[in-house]
N, CA, C and O of each residue as an XYZ file, in Angstrom:
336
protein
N      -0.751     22.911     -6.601
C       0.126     23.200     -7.721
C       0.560     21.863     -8.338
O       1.164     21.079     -7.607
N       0.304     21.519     -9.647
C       0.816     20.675    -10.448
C       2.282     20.657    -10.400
O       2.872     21.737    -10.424
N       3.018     19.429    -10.327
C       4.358     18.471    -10.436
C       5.095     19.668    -11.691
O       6.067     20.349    -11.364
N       4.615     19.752    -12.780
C       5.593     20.517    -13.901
C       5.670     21.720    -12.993
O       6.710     21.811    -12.342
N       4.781     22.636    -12.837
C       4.929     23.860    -12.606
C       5.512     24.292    -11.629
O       5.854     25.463    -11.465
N       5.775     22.868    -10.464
C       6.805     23.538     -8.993
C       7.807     23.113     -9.631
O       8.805     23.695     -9.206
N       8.139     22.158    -10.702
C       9.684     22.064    -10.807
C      10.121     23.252    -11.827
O      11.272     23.675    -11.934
N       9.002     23.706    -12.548
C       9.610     25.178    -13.439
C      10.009     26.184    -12.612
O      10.757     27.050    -13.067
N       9.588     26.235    -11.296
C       9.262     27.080    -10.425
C      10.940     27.062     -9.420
O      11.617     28.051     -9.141
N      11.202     25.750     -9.095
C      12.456     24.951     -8.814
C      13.589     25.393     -9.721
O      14.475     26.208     -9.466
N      13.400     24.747    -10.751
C      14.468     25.281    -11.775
C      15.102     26.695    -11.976
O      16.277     26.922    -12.263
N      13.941     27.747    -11.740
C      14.273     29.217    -12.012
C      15.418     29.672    -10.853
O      16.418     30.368    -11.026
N      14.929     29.040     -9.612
C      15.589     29.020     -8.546
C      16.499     28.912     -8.318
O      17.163     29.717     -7.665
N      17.118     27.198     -9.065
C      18.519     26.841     -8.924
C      19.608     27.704    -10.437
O      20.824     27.577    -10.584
N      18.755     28.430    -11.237
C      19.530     29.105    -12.075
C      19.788     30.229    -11.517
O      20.967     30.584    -11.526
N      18.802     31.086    -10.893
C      18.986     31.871    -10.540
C      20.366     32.178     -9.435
O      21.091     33.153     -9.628
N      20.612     31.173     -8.231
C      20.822     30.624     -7.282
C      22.518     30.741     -7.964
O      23.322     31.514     -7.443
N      22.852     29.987     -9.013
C      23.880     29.788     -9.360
C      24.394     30.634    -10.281
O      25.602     30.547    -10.502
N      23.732     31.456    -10.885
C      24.261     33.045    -11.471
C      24.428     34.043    -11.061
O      24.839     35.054    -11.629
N      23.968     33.792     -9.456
C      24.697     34.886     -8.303
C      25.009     34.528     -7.481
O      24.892     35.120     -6.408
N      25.796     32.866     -7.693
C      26.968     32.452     -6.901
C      26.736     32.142     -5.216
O      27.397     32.307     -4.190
N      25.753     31.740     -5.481
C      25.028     31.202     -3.976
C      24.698     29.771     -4.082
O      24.658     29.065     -3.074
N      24.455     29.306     -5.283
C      23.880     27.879     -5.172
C      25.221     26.820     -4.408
O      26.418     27.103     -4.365
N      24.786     26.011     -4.057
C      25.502     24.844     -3.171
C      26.178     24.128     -4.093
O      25.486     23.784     -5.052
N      27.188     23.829     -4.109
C      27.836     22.933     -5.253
C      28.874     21.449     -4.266
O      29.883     21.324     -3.571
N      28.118     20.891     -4.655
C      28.739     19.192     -3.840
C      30.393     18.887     -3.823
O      30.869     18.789     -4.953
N      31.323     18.725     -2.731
C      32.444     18.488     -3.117
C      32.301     16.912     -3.245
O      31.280     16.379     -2.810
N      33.356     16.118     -3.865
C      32.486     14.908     -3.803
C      32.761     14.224     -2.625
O      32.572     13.008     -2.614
N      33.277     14.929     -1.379
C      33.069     13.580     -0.067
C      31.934     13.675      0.539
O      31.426     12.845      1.294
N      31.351     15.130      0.070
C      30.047     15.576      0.753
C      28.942     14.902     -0.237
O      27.810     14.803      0.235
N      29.189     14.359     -1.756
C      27.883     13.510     -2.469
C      28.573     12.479     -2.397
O      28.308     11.927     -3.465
N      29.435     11.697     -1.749
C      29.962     11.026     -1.406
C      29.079     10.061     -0.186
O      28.633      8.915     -0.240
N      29.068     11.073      0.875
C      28.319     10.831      2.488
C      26.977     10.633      2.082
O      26.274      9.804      2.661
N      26.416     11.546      0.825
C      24.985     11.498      1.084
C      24.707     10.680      0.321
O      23.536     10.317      0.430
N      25.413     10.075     -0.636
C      25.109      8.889     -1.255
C      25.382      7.360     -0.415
O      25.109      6.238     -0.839
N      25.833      7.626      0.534
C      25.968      6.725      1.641
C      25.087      6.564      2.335
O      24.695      5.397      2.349
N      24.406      7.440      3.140
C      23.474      7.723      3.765
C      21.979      7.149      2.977
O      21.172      6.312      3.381
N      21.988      7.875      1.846
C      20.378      7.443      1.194
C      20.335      5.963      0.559
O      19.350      5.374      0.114
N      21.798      5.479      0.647
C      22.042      3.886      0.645
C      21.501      2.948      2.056
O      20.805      1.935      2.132
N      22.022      3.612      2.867
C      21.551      2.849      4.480
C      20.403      2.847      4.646
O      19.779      1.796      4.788
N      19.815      4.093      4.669
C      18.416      4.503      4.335
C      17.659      3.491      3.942
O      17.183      2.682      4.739
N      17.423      3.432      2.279
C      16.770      2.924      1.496
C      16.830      1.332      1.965
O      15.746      0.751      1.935
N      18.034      0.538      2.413
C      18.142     -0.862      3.068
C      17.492     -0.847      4.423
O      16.673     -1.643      4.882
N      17.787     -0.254      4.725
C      17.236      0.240      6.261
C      15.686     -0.025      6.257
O      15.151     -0.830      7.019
N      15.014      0.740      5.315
C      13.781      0.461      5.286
C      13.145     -0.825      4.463
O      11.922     -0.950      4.397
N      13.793     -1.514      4.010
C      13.744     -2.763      3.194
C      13.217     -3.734      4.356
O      12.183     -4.385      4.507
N      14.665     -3.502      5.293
C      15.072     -4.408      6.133
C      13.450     -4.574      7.085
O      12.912     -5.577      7.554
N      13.140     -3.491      7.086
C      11.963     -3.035      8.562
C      10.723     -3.772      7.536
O       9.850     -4.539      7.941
N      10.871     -3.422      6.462
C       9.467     -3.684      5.955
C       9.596     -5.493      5.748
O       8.710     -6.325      5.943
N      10.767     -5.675      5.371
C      10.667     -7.783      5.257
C      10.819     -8.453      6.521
O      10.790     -9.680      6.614
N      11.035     -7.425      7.809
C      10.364     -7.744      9.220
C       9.043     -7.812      9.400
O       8.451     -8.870      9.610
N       8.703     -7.107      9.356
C       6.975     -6.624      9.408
C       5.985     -7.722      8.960
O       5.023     -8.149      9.598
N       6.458     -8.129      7.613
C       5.824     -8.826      7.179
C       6.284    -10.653      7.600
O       5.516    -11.576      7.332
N       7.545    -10.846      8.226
C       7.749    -12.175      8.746
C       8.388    -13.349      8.028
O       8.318    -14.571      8.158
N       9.296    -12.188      6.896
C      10.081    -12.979      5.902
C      11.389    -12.380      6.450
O      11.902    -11.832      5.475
N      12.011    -12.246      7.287
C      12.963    -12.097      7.049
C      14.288    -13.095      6.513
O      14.363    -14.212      7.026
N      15.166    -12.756      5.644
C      15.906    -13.215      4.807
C      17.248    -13.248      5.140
O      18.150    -13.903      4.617
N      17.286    -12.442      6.103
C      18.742    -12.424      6.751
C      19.648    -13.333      6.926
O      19.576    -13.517      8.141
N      20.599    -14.151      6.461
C      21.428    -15.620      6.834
C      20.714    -16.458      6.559
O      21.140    -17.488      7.083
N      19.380    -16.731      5.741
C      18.602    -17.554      5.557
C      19.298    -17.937      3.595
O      18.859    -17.299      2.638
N      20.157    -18.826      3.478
C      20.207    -19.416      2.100
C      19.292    -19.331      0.693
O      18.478    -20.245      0.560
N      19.331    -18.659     -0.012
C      17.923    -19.058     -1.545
C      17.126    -19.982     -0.942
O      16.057    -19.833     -0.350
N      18.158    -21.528     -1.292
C      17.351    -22.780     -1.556
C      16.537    -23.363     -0.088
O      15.901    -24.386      0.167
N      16.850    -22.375      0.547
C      15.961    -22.302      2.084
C      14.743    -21.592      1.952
O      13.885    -21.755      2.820
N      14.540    -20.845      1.022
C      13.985    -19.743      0.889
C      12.138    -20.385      0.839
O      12.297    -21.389      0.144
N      11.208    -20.358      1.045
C       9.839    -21.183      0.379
C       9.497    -20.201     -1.001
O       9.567    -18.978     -1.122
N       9.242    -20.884     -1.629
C       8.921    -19.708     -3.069
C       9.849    -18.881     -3.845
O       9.434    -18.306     -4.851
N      10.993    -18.776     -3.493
C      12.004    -18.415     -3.985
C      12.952    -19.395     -4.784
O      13.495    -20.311     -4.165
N      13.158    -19.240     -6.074
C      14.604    -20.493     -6.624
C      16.098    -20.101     -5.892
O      16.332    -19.100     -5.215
N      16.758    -20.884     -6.141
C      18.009    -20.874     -5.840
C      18.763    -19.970     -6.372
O      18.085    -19.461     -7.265
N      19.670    -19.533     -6.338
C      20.133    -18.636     -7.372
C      21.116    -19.279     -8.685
O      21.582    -20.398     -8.902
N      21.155    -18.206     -9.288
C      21.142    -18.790    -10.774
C      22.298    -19.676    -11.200
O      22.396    -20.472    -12.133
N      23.459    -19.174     -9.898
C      24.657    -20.129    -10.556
C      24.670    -21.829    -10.191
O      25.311    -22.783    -10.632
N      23.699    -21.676     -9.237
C      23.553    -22.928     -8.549
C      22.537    -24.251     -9.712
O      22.481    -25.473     -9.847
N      22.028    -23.262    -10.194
C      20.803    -23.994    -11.240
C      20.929    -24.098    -12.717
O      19.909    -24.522    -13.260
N      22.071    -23.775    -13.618
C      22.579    -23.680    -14.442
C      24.081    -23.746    -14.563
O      24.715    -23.156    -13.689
N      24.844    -24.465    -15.651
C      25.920    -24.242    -15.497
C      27.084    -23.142    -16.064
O      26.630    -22.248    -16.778
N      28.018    -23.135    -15.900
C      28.576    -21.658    -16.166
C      28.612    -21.528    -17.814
O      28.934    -22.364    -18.658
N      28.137    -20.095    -17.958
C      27.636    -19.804    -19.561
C      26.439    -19.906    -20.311
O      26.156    -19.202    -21.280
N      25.689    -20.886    -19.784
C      24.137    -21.070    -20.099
C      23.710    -19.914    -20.079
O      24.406    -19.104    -19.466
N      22.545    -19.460    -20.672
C      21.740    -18.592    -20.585
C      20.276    -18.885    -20.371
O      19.830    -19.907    -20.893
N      19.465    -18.100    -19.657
C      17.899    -18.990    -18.980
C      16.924    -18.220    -20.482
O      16.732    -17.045    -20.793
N      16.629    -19.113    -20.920
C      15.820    -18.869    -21.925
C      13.575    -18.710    -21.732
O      12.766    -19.259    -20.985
N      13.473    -17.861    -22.663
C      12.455    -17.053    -21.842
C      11.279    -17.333    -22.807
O      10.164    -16.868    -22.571
């Protein structure tokens, strides 16, 4: 099944779902948590993958960095803009 047609398929669902008062509705500590969660998550797996590969960056400074610049406040002064 094609991407459009499960989410038309999705959609009917969550209308349906919520015009007979069944659909789930987020209080916000509960999209609160899960926006917490898919935050840790998403770093979480950052973290594993710039292990893996043998960069890790952790407490390691920019200008320590090989191939990386410094960061920007360090290399310009305040108000400049990096022209492109």
């Amino acid at each position: 099944m094609d991407r459009s047609k499960q989410r038309e398929i999705a959609s009917k669902g969550g209308k349906a779902a919520h015009q007979k008062g069944t659909a789930h509705e987020w209080t916000s500590e509960e999209a609160r948590n899960a926006g917490r969660k898919g935050g840790l998550a998403s770093h979480a797996r950052r973290r594993e993958r710039l292990a893996q590969q043998g960069d890790s960056v952790a407490g390691v400074p920019p200008e320590s960095r090989p191939g990386e610049p410094a960061s920007q406040d360090a290399t310009r002064g305040a108000g400049e803009r990096e022209e492109f």
